[in-house]
VMD Tcl script that builds the backbone (N, CA, C; Angstrom):
set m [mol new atoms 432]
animate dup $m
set s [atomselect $m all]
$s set {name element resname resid chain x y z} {
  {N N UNK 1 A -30.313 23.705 10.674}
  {CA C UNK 1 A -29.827 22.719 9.721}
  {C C UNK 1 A -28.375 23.058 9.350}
  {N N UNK 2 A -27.619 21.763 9.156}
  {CA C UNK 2 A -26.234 22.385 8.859}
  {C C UNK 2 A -25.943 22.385 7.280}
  {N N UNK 3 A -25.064 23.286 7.264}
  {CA C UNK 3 A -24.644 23.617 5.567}
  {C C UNK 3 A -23.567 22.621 4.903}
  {N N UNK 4 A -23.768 21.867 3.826}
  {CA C UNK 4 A -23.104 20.379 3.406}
  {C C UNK 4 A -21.921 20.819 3.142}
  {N N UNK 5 A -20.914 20.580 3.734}
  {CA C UNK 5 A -19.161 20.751 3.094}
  {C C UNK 5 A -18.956 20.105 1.868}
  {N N UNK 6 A -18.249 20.647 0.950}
  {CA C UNK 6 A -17.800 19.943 0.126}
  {C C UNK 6 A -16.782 18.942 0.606}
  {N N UNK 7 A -16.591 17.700 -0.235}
  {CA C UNK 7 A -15.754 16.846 0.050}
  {C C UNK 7 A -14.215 16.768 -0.721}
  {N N UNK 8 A -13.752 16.213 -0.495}
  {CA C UNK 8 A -12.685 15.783 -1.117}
  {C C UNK 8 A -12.040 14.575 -1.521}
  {N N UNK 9 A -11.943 14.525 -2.713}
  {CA C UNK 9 A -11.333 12.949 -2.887}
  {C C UNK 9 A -10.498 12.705 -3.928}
  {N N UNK 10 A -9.601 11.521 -3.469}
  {CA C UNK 10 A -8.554 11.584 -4.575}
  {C C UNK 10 A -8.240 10.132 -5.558}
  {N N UNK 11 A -7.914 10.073 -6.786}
  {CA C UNK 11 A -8.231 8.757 -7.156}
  {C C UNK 11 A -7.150 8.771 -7.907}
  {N N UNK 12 A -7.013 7.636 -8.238}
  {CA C UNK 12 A -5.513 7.034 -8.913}
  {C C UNK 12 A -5.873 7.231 -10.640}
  {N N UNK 13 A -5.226 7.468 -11.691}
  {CA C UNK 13 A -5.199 7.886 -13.120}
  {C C UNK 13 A -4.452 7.285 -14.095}
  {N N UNK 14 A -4.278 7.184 -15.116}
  {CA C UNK 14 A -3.182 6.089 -15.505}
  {C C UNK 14 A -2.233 7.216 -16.597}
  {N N UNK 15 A -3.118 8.928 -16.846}
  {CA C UNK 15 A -2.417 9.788 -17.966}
  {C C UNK 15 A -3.441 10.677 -17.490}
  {N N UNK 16 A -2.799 11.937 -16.921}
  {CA C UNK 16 A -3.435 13.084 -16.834}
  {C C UNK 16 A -3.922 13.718 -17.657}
  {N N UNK 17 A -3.312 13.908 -19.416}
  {CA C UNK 17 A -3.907 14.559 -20.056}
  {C C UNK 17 A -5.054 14.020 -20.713}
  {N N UNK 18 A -4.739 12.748 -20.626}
  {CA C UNK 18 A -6.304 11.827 -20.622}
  {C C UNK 18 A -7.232 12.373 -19.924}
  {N N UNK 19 A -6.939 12.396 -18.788}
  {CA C UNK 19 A -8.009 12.457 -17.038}
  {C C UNK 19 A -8.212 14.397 -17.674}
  {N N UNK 20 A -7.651 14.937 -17.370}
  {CA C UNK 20 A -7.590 16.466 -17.599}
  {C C UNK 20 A -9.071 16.188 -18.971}
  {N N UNK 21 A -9.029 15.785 -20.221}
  {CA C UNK 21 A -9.924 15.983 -21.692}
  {C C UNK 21 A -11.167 15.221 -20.854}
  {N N UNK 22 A -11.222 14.167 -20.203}
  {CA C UNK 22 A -12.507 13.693 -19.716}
  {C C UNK 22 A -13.489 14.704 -18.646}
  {N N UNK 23 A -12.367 15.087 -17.808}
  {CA C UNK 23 A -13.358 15.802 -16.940}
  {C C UNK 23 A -13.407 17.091 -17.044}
  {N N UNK 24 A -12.707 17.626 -18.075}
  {CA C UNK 24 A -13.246 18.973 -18.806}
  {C C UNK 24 A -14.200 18.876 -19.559}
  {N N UNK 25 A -13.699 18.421 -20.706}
  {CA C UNK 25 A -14.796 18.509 -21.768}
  {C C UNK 25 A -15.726 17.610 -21.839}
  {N N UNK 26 A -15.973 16.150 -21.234}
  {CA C UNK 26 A -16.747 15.438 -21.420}
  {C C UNK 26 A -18.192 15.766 -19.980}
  {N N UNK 27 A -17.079 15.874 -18.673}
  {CA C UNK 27 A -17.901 16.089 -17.427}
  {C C UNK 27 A -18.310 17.855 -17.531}
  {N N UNK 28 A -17.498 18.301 -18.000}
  {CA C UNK 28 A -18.025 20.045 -17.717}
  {C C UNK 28 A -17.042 20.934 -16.358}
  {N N UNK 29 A -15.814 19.587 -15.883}
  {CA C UNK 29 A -15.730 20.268 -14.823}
  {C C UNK 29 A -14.741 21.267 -14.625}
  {N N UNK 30 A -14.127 21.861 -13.955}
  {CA C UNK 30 A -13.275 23.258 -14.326}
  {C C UNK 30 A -12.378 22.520 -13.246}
  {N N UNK 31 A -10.772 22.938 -13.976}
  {CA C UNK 31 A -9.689 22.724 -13.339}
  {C C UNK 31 A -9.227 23.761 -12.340}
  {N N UNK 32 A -9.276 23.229 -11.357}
  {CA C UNK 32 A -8.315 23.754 -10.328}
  {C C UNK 32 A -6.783 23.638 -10.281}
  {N N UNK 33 A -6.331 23.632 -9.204}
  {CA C UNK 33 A -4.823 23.744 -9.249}
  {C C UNK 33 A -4.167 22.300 -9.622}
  {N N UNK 34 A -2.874 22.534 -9.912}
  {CA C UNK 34 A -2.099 21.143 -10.658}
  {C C UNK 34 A -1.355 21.159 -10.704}
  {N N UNK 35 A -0.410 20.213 -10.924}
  {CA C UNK 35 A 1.057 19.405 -10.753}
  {C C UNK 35 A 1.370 18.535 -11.423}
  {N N UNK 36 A 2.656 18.433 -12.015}
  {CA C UNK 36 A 3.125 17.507 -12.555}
  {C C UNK 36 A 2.497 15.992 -12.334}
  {N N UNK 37 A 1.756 15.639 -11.234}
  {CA C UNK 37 A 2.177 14.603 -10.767}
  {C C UNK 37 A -0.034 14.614 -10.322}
  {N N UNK 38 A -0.335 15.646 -10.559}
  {CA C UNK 38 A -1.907 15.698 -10.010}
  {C C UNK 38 A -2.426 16.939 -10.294}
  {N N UNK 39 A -4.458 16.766 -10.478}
  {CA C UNK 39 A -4.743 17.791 -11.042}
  {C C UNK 39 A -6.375 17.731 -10.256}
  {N N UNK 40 A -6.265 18.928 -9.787}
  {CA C UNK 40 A -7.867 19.419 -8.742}
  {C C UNK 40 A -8.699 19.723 -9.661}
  {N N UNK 41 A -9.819 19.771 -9.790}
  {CA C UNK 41 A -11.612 19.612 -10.164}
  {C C UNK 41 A -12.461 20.438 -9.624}
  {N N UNK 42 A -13.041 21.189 -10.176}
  {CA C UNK 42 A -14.054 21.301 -9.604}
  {C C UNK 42 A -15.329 20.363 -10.479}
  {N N UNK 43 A -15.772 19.650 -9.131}
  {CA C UNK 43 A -16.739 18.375 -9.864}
  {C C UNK 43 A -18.048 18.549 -8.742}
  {N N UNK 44 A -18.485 19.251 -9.180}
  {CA C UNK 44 A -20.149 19.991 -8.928}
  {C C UNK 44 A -20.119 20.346 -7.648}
  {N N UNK 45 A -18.933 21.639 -7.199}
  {CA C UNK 45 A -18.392 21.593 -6.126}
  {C C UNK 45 A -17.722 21.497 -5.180}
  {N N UNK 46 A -17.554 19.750 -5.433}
  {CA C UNK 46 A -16.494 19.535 -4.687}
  {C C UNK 46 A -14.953 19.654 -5.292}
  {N N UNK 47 A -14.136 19.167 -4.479}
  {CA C UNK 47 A -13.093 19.008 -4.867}
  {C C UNK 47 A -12.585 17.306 -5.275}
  {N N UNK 48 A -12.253 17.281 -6.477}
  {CA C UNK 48 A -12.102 16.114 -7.030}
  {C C UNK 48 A -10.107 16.068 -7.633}
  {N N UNK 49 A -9.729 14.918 -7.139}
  {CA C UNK 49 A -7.853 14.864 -7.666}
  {C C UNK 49 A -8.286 14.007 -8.573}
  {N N UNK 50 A -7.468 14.133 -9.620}
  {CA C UNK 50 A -6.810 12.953 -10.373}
  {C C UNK 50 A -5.530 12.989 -10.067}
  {N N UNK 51 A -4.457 11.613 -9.660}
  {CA C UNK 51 A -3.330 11.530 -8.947}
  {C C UNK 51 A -2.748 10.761 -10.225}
  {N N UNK 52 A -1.669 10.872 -10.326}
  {CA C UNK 52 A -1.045 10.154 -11.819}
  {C C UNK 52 A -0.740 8.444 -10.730}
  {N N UNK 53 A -0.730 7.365 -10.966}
  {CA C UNK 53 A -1.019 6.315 -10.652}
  {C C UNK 53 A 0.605 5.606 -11.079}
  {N N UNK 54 A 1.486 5.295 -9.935}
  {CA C UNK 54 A 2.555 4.662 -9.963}
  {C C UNK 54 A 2.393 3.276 -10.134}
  {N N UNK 55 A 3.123 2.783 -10.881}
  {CA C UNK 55 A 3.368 1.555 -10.698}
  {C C UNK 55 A 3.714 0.814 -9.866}
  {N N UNK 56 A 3.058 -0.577 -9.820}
  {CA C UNK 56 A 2.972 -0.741 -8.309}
  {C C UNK 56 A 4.343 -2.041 -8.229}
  {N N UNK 57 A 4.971 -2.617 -7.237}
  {CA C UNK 57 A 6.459 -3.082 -7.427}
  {C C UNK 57 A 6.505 -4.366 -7.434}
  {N N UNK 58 A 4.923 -5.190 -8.003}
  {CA C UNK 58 A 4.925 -6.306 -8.067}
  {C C UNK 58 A 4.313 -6.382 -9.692}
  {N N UNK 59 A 3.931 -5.249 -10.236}
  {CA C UNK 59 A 2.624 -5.314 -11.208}
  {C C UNK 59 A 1.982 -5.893 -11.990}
  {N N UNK 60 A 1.016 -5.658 -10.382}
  {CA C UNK 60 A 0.094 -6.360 -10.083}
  {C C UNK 60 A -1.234 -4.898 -10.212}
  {N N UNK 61 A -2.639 -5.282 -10.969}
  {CA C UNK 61 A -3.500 -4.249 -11.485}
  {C C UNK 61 A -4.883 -4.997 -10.836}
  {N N UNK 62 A -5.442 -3.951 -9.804}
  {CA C UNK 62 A -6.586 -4.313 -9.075}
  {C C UNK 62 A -7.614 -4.173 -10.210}
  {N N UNK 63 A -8.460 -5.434 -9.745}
  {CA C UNK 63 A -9.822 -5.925 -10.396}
  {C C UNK 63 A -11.182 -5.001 -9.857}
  {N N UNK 64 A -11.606 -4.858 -10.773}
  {CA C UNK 64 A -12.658 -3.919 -10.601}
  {C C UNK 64 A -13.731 -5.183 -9.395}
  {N N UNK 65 A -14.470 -4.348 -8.614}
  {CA C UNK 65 A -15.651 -5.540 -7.818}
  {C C UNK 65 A -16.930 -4.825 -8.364}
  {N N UNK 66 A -17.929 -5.976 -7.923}
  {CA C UNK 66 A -19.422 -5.557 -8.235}
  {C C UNK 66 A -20.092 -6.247 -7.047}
  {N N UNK 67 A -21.170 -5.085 -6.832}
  {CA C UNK 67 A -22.259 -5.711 -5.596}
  {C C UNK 67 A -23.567 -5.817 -6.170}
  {N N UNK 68 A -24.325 -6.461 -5.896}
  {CA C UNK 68 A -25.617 -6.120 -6.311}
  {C C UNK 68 A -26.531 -4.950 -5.806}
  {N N UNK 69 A -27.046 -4.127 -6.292}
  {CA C UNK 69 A -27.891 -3.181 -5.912}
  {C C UNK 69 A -28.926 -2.933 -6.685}
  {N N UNK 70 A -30.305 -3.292 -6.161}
  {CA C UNK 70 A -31.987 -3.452 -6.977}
  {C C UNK 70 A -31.600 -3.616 -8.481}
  {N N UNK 71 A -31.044 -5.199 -8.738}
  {CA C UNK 71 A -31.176 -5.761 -9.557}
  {C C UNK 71 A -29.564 -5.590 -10.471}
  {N N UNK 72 A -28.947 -4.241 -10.083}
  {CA C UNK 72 A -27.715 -4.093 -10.965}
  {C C UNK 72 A -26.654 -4.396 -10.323}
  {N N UNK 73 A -25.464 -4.786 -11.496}
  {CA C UNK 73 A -24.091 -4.976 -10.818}
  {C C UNK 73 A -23.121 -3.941 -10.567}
  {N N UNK 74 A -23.056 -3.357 -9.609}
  {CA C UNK 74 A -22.582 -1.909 -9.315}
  {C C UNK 74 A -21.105 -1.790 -8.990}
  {N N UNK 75 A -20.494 -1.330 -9.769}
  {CA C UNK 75 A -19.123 -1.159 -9.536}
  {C C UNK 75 A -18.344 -0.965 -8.373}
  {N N UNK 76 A -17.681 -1.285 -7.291}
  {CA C UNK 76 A -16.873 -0.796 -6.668}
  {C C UNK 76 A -15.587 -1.234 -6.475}
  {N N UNK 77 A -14.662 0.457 -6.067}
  {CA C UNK 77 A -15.056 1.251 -5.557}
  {C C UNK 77 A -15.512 2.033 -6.401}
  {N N UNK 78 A -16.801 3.119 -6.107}
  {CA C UNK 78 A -16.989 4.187 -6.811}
  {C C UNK 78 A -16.878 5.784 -6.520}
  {N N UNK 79 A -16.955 6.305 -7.382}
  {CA C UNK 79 A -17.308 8.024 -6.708}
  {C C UNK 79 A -18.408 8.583 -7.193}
  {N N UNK 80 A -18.926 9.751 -6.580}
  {CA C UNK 80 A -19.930 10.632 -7.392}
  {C C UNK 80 A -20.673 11.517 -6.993}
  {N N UNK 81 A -21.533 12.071 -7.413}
  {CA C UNK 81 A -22.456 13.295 -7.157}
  {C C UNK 81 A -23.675 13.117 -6.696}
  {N N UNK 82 A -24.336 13.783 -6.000}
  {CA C UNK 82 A -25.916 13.537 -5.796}
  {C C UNK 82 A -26.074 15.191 -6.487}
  {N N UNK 83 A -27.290 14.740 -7.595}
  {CA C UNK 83 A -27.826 16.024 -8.777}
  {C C UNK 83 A -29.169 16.322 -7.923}
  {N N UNK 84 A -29.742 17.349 -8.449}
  {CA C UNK 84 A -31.227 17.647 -8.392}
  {C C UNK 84 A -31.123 16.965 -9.872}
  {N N UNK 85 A -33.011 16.132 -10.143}
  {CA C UNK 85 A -33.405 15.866 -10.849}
  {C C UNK 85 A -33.207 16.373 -12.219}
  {N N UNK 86 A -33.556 17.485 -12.483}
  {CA C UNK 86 A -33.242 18.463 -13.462}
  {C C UNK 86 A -32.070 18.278 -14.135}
  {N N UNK 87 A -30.658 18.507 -12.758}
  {CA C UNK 87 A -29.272 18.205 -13.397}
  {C C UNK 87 A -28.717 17.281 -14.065}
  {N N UNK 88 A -29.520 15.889 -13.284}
  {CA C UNK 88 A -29.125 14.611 -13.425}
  {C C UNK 88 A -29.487 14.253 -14.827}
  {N N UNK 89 A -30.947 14.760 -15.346}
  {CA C UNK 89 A -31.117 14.412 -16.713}
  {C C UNK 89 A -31.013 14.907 -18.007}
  {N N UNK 90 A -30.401 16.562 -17.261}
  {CA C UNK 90 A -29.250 16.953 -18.250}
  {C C UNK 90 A -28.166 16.410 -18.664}
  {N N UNK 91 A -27.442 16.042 -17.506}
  {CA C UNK 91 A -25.920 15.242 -18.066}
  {C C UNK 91 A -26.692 14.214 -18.115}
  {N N UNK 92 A -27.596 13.364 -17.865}
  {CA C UNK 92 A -27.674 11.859 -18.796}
  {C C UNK 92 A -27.886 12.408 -20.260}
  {N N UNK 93 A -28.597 13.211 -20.060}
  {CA C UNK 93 A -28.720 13.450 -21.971}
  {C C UNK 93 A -27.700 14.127 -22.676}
  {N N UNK 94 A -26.687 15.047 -22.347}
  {CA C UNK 94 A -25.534 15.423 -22.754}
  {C C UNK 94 A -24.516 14.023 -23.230}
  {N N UNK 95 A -24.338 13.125 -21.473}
  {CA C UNK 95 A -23.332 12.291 -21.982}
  {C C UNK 95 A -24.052 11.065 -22.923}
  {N N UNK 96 A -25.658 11.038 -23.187}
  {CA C UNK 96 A -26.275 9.771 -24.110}
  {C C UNK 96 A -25.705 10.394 -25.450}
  {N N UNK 97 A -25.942 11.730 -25.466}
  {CA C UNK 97 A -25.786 12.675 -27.374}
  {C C UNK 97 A -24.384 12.417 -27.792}
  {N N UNK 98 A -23.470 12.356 -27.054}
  {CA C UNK 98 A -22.202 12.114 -26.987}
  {C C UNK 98 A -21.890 11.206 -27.585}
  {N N UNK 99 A -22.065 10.200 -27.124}
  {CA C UNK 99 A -22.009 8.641 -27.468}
  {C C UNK 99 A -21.243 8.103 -26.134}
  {N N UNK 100 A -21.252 8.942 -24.722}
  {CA C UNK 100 A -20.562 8.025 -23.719}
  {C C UNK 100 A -20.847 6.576 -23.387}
  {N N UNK 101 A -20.159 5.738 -23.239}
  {CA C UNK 101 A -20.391 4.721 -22.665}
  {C C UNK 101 A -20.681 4.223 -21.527}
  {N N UNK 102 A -21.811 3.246 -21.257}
  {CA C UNK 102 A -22.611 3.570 -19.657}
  {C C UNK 102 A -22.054 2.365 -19.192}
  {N N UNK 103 A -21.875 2.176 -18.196}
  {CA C UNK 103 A -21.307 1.023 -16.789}
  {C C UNK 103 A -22.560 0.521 -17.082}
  {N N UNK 104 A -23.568 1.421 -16.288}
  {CA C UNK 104 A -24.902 0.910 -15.853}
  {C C UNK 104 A -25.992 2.043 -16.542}
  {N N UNK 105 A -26.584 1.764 -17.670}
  {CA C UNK 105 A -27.573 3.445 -18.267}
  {C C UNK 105 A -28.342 3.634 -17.463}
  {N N UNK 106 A -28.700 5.202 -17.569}
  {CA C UNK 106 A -29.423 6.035 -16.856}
  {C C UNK 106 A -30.913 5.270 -16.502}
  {N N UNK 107 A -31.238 5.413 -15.003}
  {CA C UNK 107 A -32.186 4.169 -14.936}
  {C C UNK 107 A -32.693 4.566 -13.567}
  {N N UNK 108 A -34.107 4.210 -13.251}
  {CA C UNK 108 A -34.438 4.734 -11.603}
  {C C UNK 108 A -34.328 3.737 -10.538}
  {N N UNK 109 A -33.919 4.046 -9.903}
  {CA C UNK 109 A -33.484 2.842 -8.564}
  {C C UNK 109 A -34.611 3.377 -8.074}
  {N N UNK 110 A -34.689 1.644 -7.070}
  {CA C UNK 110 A -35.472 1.888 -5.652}
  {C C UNK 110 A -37.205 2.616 -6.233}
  {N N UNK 111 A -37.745 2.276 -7.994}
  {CA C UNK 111 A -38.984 3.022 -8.218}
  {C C UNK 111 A -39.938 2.762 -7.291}
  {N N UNK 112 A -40.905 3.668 -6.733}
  {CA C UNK 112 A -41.990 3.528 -5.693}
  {C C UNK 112 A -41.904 3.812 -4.380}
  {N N UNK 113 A -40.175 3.264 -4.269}
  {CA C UNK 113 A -40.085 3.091 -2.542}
  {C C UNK 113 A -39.387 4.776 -1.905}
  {N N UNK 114 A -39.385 4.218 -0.810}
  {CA C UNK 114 A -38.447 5.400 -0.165}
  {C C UNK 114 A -37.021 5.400 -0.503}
  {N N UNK 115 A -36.329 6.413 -0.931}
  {CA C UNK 115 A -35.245 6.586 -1.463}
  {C C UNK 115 A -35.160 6.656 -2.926}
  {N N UNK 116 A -36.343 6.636 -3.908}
  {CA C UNK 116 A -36.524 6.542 -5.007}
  {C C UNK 116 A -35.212 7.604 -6.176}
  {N N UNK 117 A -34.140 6.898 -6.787}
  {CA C UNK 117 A -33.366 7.911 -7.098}
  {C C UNK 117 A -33.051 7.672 -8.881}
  {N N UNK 118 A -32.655 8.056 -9.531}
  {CA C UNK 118 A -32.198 8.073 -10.993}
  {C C UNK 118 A -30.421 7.883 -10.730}
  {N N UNK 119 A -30.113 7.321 -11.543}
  {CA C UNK 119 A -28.598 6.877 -11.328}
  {C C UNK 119 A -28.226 6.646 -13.260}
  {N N UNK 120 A -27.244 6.480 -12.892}
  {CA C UNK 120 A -25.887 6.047 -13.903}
  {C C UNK 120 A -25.159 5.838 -13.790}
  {N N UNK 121 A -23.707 4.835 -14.292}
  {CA C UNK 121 A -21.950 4.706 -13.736}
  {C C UNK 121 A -22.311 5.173 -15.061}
  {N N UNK 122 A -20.531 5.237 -15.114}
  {CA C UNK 122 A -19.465 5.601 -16.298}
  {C C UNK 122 A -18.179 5.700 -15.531}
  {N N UNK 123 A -16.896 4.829 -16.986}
  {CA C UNK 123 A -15.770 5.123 -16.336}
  {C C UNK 123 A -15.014 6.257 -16.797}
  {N N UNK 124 A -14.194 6.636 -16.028}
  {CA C UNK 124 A -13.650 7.101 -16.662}
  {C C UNK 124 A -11.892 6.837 -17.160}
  {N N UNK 125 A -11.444 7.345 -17.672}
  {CA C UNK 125 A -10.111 6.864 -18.914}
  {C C UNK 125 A -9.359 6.041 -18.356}
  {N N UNK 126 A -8.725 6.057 -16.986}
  {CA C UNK 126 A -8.604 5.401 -16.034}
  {C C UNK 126 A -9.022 4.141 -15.347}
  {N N UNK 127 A -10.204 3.557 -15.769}
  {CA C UNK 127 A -11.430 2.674 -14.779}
  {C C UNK 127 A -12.105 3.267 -13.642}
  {N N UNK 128 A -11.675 4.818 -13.252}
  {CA C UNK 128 A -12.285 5.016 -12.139}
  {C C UNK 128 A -13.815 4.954 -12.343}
  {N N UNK 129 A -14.645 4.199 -11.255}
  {CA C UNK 129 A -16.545 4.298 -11.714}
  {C C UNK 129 A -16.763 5.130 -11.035}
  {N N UNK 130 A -17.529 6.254 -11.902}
  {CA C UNK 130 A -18.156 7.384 -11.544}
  {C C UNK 130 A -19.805 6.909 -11.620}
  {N N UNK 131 A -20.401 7.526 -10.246}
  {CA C UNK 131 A -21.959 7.637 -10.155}
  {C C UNK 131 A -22.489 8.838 -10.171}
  {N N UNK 132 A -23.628 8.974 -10.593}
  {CA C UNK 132 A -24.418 10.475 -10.690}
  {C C UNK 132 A -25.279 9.946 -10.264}
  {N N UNK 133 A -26.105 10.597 -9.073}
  {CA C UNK 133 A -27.551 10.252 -9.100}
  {C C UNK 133 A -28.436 11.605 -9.092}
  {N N UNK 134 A -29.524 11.421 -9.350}
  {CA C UNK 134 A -30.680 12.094 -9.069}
  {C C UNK 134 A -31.533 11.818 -8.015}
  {N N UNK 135 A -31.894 13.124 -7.706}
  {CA C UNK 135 A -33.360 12.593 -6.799}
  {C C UNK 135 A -34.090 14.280 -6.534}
  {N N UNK 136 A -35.485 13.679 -6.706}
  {CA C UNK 136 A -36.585 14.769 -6.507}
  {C C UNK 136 A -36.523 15.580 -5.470}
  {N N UNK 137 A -36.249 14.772 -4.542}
  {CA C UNK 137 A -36.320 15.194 -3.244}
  {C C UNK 137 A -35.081 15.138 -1.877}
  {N N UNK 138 A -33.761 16.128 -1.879}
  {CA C UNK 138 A -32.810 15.448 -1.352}
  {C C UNK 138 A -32.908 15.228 0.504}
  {N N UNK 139 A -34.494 15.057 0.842}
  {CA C UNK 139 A -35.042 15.015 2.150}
  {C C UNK 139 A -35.012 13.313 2.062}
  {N N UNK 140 A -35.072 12.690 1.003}
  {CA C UNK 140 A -34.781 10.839 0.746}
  {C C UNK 140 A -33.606 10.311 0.563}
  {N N UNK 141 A -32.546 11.493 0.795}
  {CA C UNK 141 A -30.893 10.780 0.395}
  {C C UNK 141 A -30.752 9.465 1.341}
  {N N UNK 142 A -30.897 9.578 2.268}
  {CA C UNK 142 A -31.087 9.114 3.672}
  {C C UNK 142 A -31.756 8.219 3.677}
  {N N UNK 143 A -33.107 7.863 2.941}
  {CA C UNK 143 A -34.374 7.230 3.996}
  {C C UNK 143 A -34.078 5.998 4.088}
  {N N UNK 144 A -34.630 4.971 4.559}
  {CA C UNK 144 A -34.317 3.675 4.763}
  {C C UNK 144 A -35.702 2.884 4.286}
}
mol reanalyze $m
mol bondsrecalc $m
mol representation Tube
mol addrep $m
């Protein structure tokens, strides 16, 4: 079996020290290296940027989209994590005590079937939509 690489990804921000207070103290995640201009994550692993977000030379500000997925309107584009169960309903209950605000609240997709998973969005300061999911079993990330 092969061993999962972390990924990498980078997303546009509108104020770093914004982006920096959200995904420290609200997500838990620990800063990596940084720049004037961008700031690395560690976000359950991986490697996560926040990129400070230029203005663009018409400005002009992209519209968030939504797809349907088992019944919800799901943000894209999005990013996010796949949790073990356990994790996932820790941070739902950390960010519910909080008072975060949910895209979509903590809720089980797909109940019964194959792929059965626990999910949530949230944006963050930015609009970026962040997903968390859960699942019991990460032998169903996959199933069809």
């Amino acid at each position: 079996m092969s061993t999962l690489r972390p990924f990498h990804i980078a997303v546009p921000v509108d104020d770093l020290a914004t982006s920096r207070a959200f995904y420290i103290d609200v997500l838990g995640c620990r800063e990596g290296r940084s720049d004037e201009y961008w700031v690395d994550f560690d976000f359950f692993g991986h490697q996560f940027v926040c990129h400070l977000r230029t203005p663009s030379t018409d400005g002009s500000v992209s519209e968030l989209h939504h797809n349907e997925v088992d019944g919800e309107h799901v943000p894209v584009p999005h990013y996010g994590v796949v949790l073990t169960m356990d994790d996932w309903q820790k941070l739902a209950t950390r960010l519910t005590k909080i008072g975060q605000e949910f895209v979509i609240e903590p809720t089980i997709r797909f109940a019964g079937q194959s792929g059965e998973q626990a999910t949530f969005f949230i944006l963050d300061p930015s609009g970026n939509a962040l997903e968390f999911k859960g699942f019991n079993s990460l032998s169903t990330l996959f199933a069809q």
